[in-house]
C-alpha positions in Angstrom: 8.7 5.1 4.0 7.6 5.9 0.6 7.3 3.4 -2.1 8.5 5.1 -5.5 11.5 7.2 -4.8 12.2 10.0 -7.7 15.3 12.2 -8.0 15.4 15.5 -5.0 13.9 17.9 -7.7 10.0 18.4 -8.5 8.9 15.8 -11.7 6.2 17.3 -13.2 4.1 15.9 -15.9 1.3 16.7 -18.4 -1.8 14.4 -18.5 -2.3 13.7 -21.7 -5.9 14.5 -21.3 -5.3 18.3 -21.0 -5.0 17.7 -25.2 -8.8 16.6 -25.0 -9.8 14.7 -28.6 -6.0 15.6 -29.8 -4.8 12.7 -28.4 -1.9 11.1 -26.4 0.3 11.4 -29.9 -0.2 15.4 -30.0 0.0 15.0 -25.9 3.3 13.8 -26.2 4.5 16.3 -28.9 3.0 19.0 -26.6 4.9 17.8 -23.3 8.4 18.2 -25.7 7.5 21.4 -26.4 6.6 22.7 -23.9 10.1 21.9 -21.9 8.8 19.0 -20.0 10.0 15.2 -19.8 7.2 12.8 -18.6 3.4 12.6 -18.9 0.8 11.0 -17.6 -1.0 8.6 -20.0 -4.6 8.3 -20.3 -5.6 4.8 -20.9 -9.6 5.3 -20.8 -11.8 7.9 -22.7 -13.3 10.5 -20.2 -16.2 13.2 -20.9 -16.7 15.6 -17.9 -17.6 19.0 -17.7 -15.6 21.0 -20.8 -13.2 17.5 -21.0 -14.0 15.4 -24.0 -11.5 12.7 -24.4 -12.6 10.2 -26.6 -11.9 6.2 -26.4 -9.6 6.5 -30.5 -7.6 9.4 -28.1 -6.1 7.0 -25.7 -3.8 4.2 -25.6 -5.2 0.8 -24.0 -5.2 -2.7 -23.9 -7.6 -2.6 -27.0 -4.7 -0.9 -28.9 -3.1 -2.7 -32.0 0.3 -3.9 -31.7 1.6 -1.4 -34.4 -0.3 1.9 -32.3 1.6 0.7 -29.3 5.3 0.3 -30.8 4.5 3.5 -32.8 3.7 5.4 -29.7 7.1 4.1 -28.0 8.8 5.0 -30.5 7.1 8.5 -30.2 8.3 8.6 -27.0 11.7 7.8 -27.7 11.8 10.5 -30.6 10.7 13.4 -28.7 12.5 12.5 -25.4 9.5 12.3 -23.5 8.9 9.2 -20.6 4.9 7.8 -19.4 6.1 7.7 -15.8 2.2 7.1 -14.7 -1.1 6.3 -16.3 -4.7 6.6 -15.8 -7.9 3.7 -16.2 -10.1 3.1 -13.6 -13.6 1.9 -13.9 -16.2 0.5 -11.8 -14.5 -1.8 -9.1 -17.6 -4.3 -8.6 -17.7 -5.6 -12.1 -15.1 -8.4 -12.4 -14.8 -7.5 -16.7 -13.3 -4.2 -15.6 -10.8 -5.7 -13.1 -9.5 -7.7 -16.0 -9.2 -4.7 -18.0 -7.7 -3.0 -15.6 -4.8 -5.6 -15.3 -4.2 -5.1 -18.9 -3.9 -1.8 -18.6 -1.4 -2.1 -15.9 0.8 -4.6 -17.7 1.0 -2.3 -20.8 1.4 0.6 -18.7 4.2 -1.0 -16.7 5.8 -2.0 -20.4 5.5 2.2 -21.6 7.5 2.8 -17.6 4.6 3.6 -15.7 5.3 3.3 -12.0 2.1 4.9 -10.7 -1.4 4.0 -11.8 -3.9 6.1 -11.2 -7.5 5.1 -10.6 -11.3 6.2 -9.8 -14.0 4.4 -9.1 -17.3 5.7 -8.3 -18.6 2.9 -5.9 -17.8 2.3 -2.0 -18.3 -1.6 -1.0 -16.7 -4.7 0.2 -16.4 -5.8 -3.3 -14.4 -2.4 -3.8 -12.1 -3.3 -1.3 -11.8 -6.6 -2.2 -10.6 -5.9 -5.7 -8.5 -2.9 -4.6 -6.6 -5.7 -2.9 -6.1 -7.9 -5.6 -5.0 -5.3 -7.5 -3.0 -4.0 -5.0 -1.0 -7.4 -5.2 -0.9 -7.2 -9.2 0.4 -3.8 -8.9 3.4 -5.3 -6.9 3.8 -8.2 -8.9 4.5 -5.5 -11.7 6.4 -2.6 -10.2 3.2 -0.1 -9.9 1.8 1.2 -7.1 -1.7 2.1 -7.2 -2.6 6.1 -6.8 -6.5 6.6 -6.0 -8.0 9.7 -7.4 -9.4 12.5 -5.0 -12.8 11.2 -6.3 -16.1 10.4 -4.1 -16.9 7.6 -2.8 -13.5 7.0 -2.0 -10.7 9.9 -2.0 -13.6 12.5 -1.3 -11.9 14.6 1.3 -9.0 13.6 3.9 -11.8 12.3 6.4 -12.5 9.1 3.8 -9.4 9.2 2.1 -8.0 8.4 5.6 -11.0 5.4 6.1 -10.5 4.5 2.7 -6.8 3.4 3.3 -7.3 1.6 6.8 -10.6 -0.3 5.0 -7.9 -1.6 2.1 -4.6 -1.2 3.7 -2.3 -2.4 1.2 1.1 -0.6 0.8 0.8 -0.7 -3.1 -2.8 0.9 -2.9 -2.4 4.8 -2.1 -3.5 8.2 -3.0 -3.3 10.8 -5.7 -4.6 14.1 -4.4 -6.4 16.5 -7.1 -5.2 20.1 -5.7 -9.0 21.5 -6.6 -10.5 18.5 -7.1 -10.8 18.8 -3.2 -12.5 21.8 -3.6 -14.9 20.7 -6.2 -16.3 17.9 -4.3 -16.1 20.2 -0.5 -17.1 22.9 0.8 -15.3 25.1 3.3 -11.9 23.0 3.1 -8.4 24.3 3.3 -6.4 22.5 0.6 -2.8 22.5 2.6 -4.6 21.5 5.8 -6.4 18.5 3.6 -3.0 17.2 2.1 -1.1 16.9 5.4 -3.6 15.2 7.3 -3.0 12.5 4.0 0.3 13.3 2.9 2.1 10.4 3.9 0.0 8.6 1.8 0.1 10.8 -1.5 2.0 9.3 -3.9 1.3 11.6 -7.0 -0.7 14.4 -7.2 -2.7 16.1 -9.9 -1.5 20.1 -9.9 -4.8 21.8 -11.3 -5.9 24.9 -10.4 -9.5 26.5 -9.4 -11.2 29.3 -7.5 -11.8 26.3 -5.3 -15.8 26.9 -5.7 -17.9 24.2 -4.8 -19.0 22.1 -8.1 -17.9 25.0 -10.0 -15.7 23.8 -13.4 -12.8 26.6 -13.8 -9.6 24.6 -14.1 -7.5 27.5 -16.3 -3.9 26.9 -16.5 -1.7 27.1 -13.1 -1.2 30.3 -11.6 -5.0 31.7 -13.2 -6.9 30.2 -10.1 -6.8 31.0 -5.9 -4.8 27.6 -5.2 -2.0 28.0 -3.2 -0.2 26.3 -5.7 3.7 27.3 -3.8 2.5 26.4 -0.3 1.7 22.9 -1.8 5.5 22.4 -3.3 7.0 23.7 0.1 4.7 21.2 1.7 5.8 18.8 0.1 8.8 19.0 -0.5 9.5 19.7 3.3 8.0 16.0 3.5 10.4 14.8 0.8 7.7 14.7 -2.0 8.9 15.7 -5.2 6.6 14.1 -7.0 5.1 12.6 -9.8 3.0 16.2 -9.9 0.7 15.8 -13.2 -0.6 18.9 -14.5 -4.6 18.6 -14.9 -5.8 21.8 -17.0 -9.3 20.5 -17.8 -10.4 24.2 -18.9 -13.3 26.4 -18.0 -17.2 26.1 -18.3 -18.8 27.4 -21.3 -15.3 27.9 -23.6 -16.3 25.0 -25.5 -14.0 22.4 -27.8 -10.4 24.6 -27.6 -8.4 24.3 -30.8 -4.9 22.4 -30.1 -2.7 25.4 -30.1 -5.0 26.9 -27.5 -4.8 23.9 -25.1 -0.6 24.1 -25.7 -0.7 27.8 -24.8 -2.0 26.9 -21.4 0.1 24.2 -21.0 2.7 26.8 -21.8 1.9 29.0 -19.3 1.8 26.6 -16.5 5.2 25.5 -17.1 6.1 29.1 -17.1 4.3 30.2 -13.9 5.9 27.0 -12.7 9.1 27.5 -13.3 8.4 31.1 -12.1 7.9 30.2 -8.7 10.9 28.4 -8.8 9.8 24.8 -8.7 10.6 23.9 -12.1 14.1 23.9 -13.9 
């Protein structure tokens, strides 16, 4: 049985990080115009590849009073809900499991009910902290969603060891649809998902010519993803979702200007609703 139950249609979301150094502010302005309802709220900077969020971008535990009620009331203004954030860190240092708890509480206050993660260690310490957190996630109406990230979520193989190392029914997965592909060669994305699919409980849509280390993540429908096989997947399986739309960009296209990053956003929707798994 799943653990966050969501209405039987597709709830699809924008990471706020697709809006790069605009912010979560412009993220959230961008998600109402572009037809959509919820984001994904990034609660840590992140540089990677042609992604350059930085740390005055986000909203976190380090944010003032004042940022956080103005950004609720953002929220409220353009009809737009956080239904899952984003903070990880590394998992061994106990300062960033403290961190993370604050980032959970204030994420749980915005209406978070997922919280996504990565962590780029593997060790009993790992583990050990995934529990605890696991138990604080519970305490405040999260559930913890692991990103398809090495050492942990690297393919279904240790996604699958992963979960029996930490088994804990608030600690699950978040599978990247070409972040799978990035990190693997010679995978088959549906065949990867179904072997963990009953432990997916959001999933970052993101498209790619699923080359190996290769950064081309152009908006949805511009890649080789079989981005309609995954919704009939899961939604044979009664998954509809949280499905967070990653568009981190392409390498060597440099800063994009903010109109540019809402155009692909704008086209995802569109190929989305397209395809008919949008209304």
């Amino acid at each position: 049985m799943r653990e966050v139950a969501f209405p039987l249609r597709n709830v699809i979301e924008v990471f706020t990080n697709c809006y790069g150094r605009f912010g979560v502010r412009e993220a959230v302005k961008g998600a109402a115009r572009a037809g959509l309802r919820y984001v994904e709220l990034a609660m840590v900077g992140h540089t990677m590849g042609e992604m350059d969020v930085p740390p005055d971008a986000v909203i976190n535990e380090r944010s003032s009073e004042e940022d956080i009620q103005s950004f609720q009331r953002l929220l409220e203004a353009e009809g737009v809900r956080v239904i899952s954030a984003n903070g990880g860190g590394n998992l061994e240092e106990r300062e960033v499991v403290e961190s993370i708890k604050k980032r959970m509480q204030l994420a749980h206050r915005l209406g978070a009910r997922i919280f996504t993660i990565s962590c780029g260690k593997s060790s009993e310490t790992v583990f050990k902290h995934l529990q605890e957190l696991g138990d604080f996630a519970l305490s405040h109406g999260l559930v913890i969603a692991l990103e398809t990230h090495p050492p942990l979520i690297t393919n279904a193989d240790v996604a699958l060891e992963t979960m029996r190392k930490v088994n804990h029914r608030n600690v699950r997965i978040n599978y990247d649809t070409a972040n799978v592909h990035y990190y693997n060669e010679g995978v088959d994305t549906l065949d990867q998902l179904r072997r963990i699919l009953d432990y997916v409980v959001h999933m970052h849509l993101k498209d790619s010519r699923k080359g190996y280390k290769e950064w081309f993540f152009p908006a949805l429908g511009e890649g080789t993803i079989d981005i309609p096989g995954l919704f009939k997947l899961c939604n044979d399986a009664g998954f509809f979702g949280p499905f967070s739309m990653e568009l981190e960009g392409i390498e060597g296209e440099g800063d994009l200007p903010l109109e540019k990053r809402q155009e692909r956003v704008a086209r995802s929707v569109e190929y989305l609703k397209k395809i008919g798994v949008y209304v």
